[in-house]
N, CA, C and O atoms as a CHARMM CRD file, in Angstrom:
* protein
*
  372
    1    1 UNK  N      1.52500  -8.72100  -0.25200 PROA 1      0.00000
    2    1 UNK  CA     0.58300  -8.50800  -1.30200 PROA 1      0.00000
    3    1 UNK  C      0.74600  -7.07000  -1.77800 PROA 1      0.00000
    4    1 UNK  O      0.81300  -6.19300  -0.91600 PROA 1      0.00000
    5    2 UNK  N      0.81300  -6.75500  -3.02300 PROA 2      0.00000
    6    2 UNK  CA     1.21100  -5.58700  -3.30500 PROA 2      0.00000
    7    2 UNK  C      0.13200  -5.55300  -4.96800 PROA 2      0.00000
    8    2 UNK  O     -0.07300  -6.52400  -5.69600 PROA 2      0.00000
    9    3 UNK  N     -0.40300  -4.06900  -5.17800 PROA 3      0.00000
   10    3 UNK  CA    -0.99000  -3.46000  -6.41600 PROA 3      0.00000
   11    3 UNK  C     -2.09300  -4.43100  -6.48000 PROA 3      0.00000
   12    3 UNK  O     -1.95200  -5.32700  -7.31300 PROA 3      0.00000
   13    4 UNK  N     -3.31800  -4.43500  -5.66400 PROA 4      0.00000
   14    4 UNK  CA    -3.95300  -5.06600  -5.97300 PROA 4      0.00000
   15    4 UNK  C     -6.06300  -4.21600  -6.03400 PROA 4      0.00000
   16    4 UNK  O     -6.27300  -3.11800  -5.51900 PROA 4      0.00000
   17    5 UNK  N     -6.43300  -4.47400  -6.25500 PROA 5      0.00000
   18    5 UNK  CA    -7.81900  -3.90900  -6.07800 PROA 5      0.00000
   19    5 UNK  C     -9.13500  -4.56300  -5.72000 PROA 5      0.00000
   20    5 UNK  O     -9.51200  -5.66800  -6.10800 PROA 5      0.00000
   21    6 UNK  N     -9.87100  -3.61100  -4.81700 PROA 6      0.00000
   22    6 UNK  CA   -10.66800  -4.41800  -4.26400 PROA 6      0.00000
   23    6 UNK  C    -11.95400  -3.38500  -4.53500 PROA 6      0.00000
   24    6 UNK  O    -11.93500  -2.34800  -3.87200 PROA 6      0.00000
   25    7 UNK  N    -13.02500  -3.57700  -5.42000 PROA 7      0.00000
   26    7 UNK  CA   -13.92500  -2.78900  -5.37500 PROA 7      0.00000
   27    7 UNK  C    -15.42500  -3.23800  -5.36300 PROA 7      0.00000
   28    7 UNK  O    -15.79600  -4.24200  -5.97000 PROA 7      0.00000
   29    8 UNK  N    -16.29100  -2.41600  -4.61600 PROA 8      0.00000
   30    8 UNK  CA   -17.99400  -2.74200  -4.61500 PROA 8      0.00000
   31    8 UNK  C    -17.97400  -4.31700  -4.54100 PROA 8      0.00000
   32    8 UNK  O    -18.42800  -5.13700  -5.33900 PROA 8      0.00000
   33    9 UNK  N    -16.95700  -4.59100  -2.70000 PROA 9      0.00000
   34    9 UNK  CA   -17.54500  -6.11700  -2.60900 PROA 9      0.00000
   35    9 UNK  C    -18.77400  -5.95600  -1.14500 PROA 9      0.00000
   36    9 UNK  O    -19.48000  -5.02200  -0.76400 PROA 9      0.00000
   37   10 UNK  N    -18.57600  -7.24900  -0.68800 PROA 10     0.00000
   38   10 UNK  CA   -20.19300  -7.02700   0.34500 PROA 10     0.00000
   39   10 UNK  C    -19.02300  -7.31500   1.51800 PROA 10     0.00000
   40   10 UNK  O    -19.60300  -7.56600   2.57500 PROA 10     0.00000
   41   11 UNK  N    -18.22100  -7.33900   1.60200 PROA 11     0.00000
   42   11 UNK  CA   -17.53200  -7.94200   3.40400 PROA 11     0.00000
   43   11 UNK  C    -16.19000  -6.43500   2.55600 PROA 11     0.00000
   44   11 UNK  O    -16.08400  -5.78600   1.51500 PROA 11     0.00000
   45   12 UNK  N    -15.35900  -6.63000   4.10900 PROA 12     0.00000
   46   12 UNK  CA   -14.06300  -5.99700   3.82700 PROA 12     0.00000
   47   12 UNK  C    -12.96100  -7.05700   2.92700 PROA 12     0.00000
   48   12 UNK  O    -12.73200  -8.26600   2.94100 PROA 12     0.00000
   49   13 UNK  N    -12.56100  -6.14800   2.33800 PROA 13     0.00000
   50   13 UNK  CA   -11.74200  -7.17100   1.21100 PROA 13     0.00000
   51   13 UNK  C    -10.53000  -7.28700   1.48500 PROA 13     0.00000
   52   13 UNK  O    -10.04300  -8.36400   1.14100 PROA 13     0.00000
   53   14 UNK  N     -9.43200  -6.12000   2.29400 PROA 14     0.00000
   54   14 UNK  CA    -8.54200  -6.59100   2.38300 PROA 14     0.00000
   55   14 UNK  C     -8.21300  -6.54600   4.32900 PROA 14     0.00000
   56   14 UNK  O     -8.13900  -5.57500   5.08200 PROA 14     0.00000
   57   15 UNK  N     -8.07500  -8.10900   4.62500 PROA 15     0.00000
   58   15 UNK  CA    -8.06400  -8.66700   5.98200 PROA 15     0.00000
   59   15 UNK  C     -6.83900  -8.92700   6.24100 PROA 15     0.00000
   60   15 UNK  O     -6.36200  -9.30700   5.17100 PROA 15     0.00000
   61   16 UNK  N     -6.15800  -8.94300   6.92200 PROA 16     0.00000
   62   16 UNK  CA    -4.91100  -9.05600   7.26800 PROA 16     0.00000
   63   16 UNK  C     -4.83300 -10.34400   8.77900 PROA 16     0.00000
   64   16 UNK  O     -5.42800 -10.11300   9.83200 PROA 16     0.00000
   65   17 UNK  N     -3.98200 -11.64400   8.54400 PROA 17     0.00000
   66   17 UNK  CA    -4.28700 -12.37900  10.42300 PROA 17     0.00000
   67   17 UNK  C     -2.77800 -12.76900   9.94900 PROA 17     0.00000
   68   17 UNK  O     -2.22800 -12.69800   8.85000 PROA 17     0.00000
   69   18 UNK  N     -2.39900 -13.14600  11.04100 PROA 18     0.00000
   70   18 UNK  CA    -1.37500 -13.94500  11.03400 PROA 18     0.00000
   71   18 UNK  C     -0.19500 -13.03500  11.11100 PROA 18     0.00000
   72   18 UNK  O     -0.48100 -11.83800  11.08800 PROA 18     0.00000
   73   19 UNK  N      1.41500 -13.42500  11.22100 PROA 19     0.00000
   74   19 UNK  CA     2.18600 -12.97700  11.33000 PROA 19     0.00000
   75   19 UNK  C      3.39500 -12.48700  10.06900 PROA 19     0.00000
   76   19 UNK  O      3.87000 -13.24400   9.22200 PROA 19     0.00000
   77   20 UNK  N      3.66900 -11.19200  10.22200 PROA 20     0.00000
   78   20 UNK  CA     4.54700 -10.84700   9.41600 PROA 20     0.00000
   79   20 UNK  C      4.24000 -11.16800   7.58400 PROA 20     0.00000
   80   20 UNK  O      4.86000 -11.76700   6.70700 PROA 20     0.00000
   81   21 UNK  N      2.88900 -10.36600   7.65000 PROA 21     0.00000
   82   21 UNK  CA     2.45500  -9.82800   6.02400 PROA 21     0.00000
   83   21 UNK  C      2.94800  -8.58400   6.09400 PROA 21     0.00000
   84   21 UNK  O      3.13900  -7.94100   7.12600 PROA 21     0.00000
   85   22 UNK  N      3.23000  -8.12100   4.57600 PROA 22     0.00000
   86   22 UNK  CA     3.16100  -6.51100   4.16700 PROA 22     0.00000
   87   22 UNK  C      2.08900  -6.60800   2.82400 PROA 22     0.00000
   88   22 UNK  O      2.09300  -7.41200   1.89200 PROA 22     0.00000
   89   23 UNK  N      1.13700  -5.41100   3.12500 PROA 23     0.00000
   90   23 UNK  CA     0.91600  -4.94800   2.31300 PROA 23     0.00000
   91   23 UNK  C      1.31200  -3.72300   1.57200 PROA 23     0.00000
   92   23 UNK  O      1.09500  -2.72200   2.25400 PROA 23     0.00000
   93   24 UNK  N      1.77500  -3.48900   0.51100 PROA 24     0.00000
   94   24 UNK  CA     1.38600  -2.03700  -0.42600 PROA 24     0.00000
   95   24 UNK  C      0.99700  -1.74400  -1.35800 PROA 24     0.00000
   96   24 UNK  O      0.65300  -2.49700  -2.26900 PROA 24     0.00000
   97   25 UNK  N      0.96700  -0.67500  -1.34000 PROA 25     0.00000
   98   25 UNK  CA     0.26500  -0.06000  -2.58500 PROA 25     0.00000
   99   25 UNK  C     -0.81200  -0.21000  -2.98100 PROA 25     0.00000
  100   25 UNK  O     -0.82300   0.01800  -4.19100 PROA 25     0.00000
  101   26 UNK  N     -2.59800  -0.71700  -2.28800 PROA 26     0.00000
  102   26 UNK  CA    -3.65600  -1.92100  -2.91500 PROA 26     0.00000
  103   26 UNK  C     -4.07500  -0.91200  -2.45100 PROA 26     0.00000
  104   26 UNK  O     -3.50700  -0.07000  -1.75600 PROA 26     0.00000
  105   27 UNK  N     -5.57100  -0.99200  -3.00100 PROA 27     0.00000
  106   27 UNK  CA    -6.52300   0.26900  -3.31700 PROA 27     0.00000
  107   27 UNK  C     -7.50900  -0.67700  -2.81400 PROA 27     0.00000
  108   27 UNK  O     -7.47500  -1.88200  -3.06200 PROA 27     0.00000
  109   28 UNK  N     -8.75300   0.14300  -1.80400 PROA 28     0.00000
  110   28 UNK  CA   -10.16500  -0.87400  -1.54000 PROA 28     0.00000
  111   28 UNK  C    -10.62000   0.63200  -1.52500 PROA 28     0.00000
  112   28 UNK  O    -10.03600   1.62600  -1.09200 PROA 28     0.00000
  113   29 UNK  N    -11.81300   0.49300  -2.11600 PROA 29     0.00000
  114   29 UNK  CA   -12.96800   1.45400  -2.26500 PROA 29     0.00000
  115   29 UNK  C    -14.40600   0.60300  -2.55600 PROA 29     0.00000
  116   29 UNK  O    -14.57900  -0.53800  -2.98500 PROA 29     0.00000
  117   30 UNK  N    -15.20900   1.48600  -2.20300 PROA 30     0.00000
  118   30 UNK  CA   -16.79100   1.09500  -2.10400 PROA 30     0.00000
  119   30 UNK  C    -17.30700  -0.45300  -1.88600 PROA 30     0.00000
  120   30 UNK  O    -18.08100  -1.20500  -2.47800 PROA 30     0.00000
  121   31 UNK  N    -16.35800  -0.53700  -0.57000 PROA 31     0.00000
  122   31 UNK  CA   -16.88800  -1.83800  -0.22600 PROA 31     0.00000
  123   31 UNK  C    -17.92500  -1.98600   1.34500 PROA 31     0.00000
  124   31 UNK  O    -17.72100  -1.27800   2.33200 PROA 31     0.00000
  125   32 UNK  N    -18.94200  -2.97700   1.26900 PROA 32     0.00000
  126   32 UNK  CA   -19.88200  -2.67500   2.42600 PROA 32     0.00000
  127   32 UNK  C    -19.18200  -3.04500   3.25500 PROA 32     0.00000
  128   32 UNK  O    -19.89300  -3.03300   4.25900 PROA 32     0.00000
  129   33 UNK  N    -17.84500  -3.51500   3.63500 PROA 33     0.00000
  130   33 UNK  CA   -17.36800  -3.68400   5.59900 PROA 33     0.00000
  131   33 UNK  C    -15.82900  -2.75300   5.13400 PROA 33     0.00000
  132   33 UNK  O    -15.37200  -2.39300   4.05000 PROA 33     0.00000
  133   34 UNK  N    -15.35600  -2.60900   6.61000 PROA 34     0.00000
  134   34 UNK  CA   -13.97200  -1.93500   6.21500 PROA 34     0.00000
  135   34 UNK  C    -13.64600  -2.26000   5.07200 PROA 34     0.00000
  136   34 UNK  O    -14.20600  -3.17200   4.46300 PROA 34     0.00000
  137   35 UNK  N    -12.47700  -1.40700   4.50100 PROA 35     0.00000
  138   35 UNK  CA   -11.98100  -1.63300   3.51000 PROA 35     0.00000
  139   35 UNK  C    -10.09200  -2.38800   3.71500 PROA 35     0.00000
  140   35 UNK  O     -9.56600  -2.98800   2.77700 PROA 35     0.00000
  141   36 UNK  N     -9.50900  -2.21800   4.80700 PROA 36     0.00000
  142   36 UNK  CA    -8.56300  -3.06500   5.03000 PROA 36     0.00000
  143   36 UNK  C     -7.88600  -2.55100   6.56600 PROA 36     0.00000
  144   36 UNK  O     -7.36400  -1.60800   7.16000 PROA 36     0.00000
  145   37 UNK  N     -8.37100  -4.05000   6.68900 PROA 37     0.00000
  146   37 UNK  CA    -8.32700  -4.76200   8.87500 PROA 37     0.00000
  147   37 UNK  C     -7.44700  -4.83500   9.10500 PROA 37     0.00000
  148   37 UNK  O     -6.74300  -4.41300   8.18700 PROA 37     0.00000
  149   38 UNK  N     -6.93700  -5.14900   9.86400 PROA 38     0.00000
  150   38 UNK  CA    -5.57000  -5.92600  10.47600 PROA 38     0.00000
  151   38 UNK  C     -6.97800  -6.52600  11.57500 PROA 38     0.00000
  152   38 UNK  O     -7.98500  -5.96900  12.01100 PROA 38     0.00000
  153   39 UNK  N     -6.32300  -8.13000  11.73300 PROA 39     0.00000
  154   39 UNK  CA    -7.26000  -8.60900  12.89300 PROA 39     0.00000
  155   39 UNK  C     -7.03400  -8.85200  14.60200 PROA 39     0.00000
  156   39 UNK  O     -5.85900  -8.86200  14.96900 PROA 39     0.00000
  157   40 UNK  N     -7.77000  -8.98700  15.32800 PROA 40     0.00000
  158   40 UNK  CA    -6.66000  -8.80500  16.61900 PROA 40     0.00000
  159   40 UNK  C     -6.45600  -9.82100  16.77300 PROA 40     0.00000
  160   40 UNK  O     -7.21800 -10.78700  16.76200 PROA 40     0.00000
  161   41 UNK  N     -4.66000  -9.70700  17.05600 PROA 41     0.00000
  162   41 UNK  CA    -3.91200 -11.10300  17.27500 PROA 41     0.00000
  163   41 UNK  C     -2.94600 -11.26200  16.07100 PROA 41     0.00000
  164   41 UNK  O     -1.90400 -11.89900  16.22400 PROA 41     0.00000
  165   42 UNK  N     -3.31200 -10.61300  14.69400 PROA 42     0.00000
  166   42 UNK  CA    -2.23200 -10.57900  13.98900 PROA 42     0.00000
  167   42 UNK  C     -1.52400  -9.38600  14.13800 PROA 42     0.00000
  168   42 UNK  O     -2.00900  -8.25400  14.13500 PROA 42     0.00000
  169   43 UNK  N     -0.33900  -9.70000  14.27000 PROA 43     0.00000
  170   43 UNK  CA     1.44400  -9.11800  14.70800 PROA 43     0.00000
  171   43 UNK  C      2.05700  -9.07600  13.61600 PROA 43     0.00000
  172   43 UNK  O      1.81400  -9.81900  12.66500 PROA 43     0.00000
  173   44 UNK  N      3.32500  -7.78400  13.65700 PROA 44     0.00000
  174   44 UNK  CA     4.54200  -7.84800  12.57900 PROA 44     0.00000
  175   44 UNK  C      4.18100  -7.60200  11.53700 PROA 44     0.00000
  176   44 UNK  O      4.93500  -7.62800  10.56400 PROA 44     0.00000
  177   45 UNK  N      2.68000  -7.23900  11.46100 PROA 45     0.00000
  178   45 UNK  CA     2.29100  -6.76600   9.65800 PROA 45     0.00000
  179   45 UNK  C      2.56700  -5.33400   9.62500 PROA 45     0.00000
  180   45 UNK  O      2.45900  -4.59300  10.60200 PROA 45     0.00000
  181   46 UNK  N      2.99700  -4.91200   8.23500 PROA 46     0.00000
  182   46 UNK  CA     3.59300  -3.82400   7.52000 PROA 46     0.00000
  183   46 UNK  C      2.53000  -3.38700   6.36100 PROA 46     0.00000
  184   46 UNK  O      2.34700  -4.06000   5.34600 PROA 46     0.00000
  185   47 UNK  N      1.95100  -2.34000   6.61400 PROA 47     0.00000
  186   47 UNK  CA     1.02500  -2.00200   5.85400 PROA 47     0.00000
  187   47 UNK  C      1.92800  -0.24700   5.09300 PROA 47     0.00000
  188   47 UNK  O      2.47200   0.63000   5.76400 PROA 47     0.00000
  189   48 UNK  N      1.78800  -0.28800   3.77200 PROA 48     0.00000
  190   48 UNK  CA     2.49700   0.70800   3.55000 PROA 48     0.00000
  191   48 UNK  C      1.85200   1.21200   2.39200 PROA 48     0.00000
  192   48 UNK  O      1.43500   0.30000   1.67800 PROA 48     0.00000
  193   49 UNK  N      1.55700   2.71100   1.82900 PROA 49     0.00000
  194   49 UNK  CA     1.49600   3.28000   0.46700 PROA 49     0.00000
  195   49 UNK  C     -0.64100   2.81500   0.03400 PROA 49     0.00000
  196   49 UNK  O     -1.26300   3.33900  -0.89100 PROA 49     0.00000
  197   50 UNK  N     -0.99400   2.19100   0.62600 PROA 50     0.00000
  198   50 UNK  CA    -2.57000   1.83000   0.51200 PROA 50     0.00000
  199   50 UNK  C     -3.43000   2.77400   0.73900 PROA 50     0.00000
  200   50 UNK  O     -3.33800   3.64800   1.60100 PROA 50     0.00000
  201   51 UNK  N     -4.44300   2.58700  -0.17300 PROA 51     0.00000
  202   51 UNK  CA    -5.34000   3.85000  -0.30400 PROA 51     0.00000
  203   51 UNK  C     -7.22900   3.42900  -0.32000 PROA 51     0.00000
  204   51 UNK  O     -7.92500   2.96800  -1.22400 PROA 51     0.00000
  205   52 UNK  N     -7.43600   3.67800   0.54400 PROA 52     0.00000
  206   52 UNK  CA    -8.80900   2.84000   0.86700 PROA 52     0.00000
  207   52 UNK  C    -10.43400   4.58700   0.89100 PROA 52     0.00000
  208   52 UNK  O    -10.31100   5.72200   1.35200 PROA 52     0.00000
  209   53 UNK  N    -11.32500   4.10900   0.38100 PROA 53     0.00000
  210   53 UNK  CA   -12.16900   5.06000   0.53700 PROA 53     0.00000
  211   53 UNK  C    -13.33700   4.52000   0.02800 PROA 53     0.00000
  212   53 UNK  O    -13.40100   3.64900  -0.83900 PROA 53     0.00000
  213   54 UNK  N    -14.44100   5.17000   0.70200 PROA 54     0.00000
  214   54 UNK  CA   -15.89700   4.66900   0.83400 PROA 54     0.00000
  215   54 UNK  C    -16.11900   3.99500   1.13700 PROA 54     0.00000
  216   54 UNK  O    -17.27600   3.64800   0.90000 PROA 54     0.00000
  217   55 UNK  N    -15.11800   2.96900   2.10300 PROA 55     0.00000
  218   55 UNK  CA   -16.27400   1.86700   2.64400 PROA 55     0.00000
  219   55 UNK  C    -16.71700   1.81800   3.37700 PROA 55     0.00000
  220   55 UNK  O    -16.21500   2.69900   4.07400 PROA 55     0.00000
  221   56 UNK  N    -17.90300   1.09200   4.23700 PROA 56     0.00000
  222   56 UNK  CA   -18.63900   0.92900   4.92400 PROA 56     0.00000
  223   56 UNK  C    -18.61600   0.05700   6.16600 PROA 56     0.00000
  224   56 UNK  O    -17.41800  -0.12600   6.38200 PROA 56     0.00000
  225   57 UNK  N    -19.37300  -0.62000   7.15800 PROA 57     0.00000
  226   57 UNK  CA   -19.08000  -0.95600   7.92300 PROA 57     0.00000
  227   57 UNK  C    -20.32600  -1.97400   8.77000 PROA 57     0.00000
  228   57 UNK  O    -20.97700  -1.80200   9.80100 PROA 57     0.00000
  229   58 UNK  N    -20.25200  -3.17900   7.65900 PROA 58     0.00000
  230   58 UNK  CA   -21.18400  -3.97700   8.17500 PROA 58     0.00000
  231   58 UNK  C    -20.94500  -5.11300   9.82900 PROA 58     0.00000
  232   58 UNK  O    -21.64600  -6.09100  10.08600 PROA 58     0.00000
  233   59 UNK  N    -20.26800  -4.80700  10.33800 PROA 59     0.00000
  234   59 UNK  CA   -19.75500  -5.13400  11.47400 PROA 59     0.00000
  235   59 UNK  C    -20.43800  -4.18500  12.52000 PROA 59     0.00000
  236   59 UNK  O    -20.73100  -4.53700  13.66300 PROA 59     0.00000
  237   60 UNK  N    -20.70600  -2.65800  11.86900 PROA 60     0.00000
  238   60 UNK  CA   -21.13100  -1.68100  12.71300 PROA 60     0.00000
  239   60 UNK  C    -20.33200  -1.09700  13.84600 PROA 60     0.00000
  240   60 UNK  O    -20.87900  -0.91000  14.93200 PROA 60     0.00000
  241   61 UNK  N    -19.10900  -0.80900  13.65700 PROA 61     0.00000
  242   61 UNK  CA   -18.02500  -0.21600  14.59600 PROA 61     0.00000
  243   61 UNK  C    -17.60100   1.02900  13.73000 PROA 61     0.00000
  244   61 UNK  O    -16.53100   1.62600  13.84000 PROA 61     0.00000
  245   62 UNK  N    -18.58100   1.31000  12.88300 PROA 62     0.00000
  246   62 UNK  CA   -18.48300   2.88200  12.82500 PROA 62     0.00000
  247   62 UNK  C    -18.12200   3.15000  11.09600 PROA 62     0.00000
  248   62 UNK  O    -18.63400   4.18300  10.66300 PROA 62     0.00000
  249   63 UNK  N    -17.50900   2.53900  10.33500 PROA 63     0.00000
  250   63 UNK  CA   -17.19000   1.92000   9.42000 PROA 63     0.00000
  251   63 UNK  C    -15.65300   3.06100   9.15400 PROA 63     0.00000
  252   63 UNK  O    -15.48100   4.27600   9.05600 PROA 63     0.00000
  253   64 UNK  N    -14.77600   1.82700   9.12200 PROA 64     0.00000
  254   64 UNK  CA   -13.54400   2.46600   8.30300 PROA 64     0.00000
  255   64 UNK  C    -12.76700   2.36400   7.22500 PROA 64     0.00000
  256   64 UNK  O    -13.11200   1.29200   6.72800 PROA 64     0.00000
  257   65 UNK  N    -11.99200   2.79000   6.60900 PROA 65     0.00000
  258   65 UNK  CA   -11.45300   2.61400   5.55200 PROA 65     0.00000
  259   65 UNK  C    -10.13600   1.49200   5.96500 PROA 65     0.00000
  260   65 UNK  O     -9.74300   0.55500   5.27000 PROA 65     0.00000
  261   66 UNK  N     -9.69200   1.86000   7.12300 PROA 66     0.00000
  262   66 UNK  CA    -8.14200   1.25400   7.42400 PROA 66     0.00000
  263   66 UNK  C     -8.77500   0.95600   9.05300 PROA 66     0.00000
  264   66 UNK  O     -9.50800   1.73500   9.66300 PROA 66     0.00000
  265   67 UNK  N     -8.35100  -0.17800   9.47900 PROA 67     0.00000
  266   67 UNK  CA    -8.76100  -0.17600  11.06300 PROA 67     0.00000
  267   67 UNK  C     -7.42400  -1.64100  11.12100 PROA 67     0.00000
  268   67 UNK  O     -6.97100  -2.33400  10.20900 PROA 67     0.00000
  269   68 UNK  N     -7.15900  -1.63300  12.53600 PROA 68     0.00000
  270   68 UNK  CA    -6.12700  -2.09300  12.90800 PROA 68     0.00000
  271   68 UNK  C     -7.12100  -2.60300  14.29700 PROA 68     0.00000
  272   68 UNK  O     -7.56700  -1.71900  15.02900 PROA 68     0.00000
  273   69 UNK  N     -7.40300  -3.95500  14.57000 PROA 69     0.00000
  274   69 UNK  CA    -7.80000  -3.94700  15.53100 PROA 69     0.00000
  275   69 UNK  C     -7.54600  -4.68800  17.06900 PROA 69     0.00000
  276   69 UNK  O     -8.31600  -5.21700  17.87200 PROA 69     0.00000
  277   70 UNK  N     -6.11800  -4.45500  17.05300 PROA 70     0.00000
  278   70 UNK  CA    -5.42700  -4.67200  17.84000 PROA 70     0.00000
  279   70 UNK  C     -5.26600  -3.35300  19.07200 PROA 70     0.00000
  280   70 UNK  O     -5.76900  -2.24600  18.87700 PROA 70     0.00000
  281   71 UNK  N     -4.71300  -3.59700  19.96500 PROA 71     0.00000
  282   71 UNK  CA    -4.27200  -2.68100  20.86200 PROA 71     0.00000
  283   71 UNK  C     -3.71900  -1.46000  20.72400 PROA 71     0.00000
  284   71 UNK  O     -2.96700  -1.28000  21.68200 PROA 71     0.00000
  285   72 UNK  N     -3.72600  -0.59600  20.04500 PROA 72     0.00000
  286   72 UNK  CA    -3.09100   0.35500  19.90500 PROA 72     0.00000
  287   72 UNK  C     -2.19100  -0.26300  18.85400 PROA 72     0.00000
  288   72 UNK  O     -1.02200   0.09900  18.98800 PROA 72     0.00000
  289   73 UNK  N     -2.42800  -1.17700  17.74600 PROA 73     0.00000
  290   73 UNK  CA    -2.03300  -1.81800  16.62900 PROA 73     0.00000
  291   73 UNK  C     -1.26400  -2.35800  17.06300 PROA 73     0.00000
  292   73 UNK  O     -0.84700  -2.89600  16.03700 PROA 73     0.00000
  293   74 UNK  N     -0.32500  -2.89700  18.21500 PROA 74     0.00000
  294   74 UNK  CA     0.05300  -3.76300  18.87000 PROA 74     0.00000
  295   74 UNK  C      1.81900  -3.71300  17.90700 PROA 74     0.00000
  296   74 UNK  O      2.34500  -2.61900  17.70600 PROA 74     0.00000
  297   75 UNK  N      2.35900  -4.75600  17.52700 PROA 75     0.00000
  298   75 UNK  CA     3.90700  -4.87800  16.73100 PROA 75     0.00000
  299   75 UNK  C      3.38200  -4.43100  15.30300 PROA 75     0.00000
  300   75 UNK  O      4.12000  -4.66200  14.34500 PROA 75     0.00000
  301   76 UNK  N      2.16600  -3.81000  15.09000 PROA 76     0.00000
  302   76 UNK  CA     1.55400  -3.55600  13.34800 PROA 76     0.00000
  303   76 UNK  C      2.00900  -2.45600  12.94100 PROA 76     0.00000
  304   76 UNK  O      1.81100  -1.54400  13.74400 PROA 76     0.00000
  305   77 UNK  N      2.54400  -2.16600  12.00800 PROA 77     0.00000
  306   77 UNK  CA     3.53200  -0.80000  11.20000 PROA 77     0.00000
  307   77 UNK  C      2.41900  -0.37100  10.07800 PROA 77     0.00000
  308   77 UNK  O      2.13900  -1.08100   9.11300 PROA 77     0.00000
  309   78 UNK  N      1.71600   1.14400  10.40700 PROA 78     0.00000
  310   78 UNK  CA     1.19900   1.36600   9.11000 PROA 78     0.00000
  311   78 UNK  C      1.91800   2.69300   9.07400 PROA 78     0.00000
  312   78 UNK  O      2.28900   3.55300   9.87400 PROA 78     0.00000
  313   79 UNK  N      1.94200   2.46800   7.81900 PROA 79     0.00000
  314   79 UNK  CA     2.67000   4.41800   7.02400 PROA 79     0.00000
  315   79 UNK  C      2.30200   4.61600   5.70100 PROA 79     0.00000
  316   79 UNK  O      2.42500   3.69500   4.89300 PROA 79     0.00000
  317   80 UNK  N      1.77600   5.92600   5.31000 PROA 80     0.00000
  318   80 UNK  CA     1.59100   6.65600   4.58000 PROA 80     0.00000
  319   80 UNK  C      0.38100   5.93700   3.41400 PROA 80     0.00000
  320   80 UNK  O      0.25000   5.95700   2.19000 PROA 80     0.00000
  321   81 UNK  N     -0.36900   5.32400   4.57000 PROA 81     0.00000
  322   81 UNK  CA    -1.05100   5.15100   3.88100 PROA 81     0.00000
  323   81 UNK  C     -2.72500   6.32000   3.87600 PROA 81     0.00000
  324   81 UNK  O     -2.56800   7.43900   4.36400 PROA 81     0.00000
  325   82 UNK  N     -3.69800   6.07600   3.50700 PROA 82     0.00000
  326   82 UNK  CA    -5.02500   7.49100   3.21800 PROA 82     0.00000
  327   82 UNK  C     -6.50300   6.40900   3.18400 PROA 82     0.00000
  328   82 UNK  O     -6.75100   5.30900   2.69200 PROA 82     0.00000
  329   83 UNK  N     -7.15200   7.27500   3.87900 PROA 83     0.00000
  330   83 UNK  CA    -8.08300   6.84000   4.27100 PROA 83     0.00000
  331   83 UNK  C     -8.89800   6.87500   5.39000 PROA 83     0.00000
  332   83 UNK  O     -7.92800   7.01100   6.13500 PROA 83     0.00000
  333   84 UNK  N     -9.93000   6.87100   6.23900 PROA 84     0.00000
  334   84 UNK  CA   -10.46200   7.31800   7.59200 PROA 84     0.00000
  335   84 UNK  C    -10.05500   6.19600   8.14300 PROA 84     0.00000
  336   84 UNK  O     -9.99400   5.13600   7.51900 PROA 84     0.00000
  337   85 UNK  N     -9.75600   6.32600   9.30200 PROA 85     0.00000
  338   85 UNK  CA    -9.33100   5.08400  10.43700 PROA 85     0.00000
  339   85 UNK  C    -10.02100   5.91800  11.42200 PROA 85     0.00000
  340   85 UNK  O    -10.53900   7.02300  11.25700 PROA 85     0.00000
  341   86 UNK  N     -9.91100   4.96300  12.82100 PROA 86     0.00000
  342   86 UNK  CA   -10.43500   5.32900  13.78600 PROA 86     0.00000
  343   86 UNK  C     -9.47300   6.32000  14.76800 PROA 86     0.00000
  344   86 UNK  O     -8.32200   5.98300  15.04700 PROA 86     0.00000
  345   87 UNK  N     -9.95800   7.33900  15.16600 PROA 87     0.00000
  346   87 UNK  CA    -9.38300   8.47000  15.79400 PROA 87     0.00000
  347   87 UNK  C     -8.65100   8.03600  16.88100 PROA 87     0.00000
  348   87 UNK  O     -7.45600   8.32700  16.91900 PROA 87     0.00000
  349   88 UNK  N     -9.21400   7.30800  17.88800 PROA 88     0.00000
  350   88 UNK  CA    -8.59100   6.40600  18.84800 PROA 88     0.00000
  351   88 UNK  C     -7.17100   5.75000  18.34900 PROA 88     0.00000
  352   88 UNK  O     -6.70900   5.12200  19.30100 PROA 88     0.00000
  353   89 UNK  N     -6.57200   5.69200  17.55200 PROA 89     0.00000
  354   89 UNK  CA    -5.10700   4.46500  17.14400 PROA 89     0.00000
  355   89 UNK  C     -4.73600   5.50200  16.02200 PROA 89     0.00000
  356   89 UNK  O     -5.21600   5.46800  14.88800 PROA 89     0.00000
  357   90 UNK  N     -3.90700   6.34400  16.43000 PROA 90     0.00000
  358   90 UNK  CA    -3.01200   7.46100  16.03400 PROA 90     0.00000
  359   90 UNK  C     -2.09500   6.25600  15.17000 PROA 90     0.00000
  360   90 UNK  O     -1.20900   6.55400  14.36900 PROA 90     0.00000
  361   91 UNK  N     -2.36400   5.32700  15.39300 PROA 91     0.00000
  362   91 UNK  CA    -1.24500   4.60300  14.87000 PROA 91     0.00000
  363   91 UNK  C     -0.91600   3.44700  13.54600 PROA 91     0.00000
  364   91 UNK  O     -0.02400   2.69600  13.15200 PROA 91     0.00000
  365   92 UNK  N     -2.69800   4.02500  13.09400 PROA 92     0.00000
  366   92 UNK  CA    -2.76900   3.54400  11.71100 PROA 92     0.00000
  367   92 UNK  C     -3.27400   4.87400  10.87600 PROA 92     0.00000
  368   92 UNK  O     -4.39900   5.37400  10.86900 PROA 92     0.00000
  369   93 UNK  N     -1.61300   5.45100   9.89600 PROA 93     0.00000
  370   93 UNK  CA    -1.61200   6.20500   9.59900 PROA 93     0.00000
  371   93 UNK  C     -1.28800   6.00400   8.02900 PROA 93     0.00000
  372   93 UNK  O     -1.21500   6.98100   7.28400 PROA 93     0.00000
C-alpha cells in the first residue's frame, strides 16, 4: 500500500496482520488509536518513508504514532519512517 491518507478517524487507520505487506510513503495524523500497527503475529512486513503524527491511543498503551507490536518487531523492517513509537523497540524507526 503506498501514498495513501488517513485523517481524524476514531480507531488506528493504518493496521498491518498477515505476512509480507509493505507499506510507503502513507501519512496518518489525528487519529483517536495509533496511527499505524503492525499486529503481533504479523511477519515480513516492510514499512518504509511513512509519516504519522497526533494520534492517540484508544487501546491505552500510551498512544503512538508507529507501534510494531511484536517482539522486538520480530522479521518487521521499519526505516525512515517519523513519528513517536515506543522507546522500548529501537526498531521501529
Amino acid at each position: 500500500m503506498s501514498r495513501n491518507v488517513a485523517l481524524g478517524n476514531l480507531d488506528n487507520r493504518f493496521r498491518v496482520s498477515g505476512i509480507s505487506n509493505t507499506l510507503t510513503r502513507n501519512n496518518a495524523n489525528d487519529n483517536l488509536d495509533d496511527g499505524i500497527e503492525v499486529e503481533n503475529g504479523a511477519t515480513d512486513n516492510s514499512l518504509a518513508r511513512n509519516a504519522a503524527s497526533r494520534n492517540g491511543s484508544a487501546d491505552n498503551d500510551g498512544g503512538f504514532d508507529l507501534e510494531d507490536d511484536n517482539f522486538l518487531c520480530d522479521t518487521n523492517t521499519w526505516k525512515n519512517n517519523t513519528g513517536i513509537s515506543d522507546p522500548s523497540k529501537p526498531c521501529v524507526q
